[in-house]
OpenMM code with the backbone's topology and positions (N, CA, C; nanometers):
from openmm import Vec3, app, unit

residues = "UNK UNK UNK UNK UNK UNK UNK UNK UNK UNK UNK UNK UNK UNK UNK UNK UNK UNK UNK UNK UNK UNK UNK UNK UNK UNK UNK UNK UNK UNK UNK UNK UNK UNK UNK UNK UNK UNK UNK UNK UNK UNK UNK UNK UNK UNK UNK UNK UNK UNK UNK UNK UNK UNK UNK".split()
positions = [
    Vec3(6.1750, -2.5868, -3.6726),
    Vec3(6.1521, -2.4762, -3.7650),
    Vec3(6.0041, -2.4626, -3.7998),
    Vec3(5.9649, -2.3265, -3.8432),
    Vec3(5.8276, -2.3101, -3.8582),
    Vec3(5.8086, -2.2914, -3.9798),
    Vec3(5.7272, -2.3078, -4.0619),
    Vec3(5.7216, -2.3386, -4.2067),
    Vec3(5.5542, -2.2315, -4.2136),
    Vec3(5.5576, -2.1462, -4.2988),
    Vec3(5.4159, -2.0804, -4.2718),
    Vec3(5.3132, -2.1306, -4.3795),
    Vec3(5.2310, -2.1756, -4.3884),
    Vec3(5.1266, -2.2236, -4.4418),
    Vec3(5.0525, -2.0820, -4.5235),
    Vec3(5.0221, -2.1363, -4.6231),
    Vec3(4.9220, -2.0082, -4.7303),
    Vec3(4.8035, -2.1113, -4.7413),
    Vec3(4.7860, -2.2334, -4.7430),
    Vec3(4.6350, -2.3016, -4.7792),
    Vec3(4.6157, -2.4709, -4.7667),
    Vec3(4.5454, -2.4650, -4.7027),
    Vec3(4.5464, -2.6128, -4.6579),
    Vec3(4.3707, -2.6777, -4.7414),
    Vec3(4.3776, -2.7428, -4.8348),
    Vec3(4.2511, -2.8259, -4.8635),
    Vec3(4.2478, -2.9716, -4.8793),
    Vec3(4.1459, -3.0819, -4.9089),
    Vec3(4.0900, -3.1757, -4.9568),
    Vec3(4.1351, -3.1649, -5.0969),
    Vec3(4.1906, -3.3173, -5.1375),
    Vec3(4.1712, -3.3105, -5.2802),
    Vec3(3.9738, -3.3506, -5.3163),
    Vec3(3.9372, -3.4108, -5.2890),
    Vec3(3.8149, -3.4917, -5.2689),
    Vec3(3.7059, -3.3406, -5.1285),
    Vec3(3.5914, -3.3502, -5.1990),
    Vec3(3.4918, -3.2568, -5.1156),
    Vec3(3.4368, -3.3717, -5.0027),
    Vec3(3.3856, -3.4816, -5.0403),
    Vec3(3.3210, -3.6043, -4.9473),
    Vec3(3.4522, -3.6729, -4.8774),
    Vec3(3.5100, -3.5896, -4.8050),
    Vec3(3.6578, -3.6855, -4.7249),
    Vec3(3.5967, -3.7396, -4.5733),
    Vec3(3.4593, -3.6886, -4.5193),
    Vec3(3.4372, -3.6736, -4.4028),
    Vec3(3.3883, -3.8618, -4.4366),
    Vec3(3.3415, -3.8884, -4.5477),
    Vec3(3.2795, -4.0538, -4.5626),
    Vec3(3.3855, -4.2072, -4.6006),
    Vec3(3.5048, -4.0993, -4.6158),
    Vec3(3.6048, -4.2114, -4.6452),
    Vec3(3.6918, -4.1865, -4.5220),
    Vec3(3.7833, -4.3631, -4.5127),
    Vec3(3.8444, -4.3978, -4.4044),
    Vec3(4.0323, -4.3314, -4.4268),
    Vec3(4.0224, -4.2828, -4.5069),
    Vec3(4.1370, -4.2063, -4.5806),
    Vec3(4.1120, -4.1602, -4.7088),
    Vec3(4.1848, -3.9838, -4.7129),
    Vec3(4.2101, -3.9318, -4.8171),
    Vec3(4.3147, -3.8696, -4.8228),
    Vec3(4.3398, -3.7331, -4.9349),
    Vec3(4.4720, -3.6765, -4.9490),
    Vec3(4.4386, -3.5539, -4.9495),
    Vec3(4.5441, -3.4597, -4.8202),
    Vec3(4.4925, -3.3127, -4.8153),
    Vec3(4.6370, -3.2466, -4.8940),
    Vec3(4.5822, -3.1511, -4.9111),
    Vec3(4.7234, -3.0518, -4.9957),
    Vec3(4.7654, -2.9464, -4.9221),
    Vec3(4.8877, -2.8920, -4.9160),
    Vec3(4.9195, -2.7936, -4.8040),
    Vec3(4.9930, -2.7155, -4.9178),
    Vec3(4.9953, -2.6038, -4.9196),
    Vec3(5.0398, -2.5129, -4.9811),
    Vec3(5.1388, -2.3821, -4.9205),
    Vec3(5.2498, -2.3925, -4.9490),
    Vec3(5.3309, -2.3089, -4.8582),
    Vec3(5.3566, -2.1691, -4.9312),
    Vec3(5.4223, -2.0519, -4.8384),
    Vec3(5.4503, -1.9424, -4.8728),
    Vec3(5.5667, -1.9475, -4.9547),
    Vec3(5.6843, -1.9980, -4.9099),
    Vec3(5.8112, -2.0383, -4.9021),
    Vec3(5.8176, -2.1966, -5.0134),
    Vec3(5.8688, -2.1635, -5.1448),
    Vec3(5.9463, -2.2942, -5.2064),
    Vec3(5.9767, -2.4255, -5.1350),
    Vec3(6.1167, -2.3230, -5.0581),
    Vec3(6.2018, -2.3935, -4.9823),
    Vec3(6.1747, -2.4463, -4.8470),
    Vec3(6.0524, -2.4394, -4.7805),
    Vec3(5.9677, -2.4487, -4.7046),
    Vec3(5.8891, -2.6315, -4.7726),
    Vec3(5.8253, -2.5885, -4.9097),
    Vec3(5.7905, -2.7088, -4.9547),
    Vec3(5.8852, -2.8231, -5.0356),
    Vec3(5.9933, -2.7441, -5.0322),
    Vec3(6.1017, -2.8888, -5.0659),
    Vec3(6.1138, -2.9747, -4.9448),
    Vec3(6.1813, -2.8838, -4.8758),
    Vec3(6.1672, -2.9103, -4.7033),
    Vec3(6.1107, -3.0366, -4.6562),
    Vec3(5.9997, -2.9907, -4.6738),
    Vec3(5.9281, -3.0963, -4.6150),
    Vec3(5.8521, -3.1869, -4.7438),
    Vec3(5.9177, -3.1776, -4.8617),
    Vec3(5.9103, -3.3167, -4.9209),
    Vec3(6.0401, -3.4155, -4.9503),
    Vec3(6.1492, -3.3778, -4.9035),
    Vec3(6.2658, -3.4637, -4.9050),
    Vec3(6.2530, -3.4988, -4.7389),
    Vec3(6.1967, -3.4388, -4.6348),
    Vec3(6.2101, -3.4805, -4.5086),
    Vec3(6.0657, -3.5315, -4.4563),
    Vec3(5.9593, -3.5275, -4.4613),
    Vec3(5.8388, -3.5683, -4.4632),
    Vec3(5.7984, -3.4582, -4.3444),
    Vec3(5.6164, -3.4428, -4.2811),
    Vec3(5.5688, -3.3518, -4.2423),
    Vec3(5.5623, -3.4111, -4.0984),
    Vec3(5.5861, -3.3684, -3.9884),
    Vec3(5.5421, -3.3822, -3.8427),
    Vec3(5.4382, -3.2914, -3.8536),
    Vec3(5.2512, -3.3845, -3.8186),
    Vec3(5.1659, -3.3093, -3.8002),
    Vec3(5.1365, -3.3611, -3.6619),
    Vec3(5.1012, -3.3117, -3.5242),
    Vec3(5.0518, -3.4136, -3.3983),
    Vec3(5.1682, -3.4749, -3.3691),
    Vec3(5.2248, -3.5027, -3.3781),
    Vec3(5.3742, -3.5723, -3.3903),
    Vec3(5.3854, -3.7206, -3.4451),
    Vec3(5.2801, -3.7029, -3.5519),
    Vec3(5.3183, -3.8675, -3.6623),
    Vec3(5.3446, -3.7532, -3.8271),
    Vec3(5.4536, -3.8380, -3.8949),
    Vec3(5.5448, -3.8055, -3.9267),
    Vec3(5.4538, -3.8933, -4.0647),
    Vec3(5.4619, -3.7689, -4.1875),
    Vec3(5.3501, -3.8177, -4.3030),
    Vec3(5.5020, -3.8043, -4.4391),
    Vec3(5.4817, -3.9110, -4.5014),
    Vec3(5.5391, -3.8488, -4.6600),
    Vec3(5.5038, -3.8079, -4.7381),
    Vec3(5.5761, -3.7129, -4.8116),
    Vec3(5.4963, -3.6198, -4.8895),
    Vec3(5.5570, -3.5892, -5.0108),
    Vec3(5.4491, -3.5851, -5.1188),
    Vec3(5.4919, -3.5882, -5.2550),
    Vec3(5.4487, -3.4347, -5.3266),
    Vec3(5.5319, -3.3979, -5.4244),
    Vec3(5.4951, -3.2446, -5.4709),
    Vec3(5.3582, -3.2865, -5.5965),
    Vec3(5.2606, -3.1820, -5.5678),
    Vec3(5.1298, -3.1953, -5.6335),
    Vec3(5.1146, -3.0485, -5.6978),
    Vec3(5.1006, -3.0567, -5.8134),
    Vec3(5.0567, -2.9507, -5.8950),
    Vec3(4.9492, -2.9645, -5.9772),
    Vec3(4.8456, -2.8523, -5.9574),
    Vec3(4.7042, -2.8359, -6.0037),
    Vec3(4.6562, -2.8374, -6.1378),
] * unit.nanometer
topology = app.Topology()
chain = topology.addChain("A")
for resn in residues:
    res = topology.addResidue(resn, chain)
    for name in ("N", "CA", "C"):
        topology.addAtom(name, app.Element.getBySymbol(name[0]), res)
């Protein structure tokens, strides 16, 4: 299934100097972002968990 994306950022501006950070994906669709926080995200095909983040 295809899930459509509205905004993808950095929580953190300097992510390019750390060995890990946390990006936020923002969907069109609710049910799109439940989705894929009770089932986790296939990005590349490794498989991330994901927690709901509000601003």
């Amino acid at each position: 299934p295809q899930a459509e994306i509205r905004h993808i950022g950095w929580l953190t501006r300097d992510a390019t100097a750390k060995t890990a950070s946390t990006i936020t994906i923002e969907f069109t669709r609710p049910e799109d972002a439940n989705k894929i926080i009770d089932e986790g995200l296939v990005w590349q095909g490794e498989v991330f968990q994901c927690e709901r983040y509000e601003r």
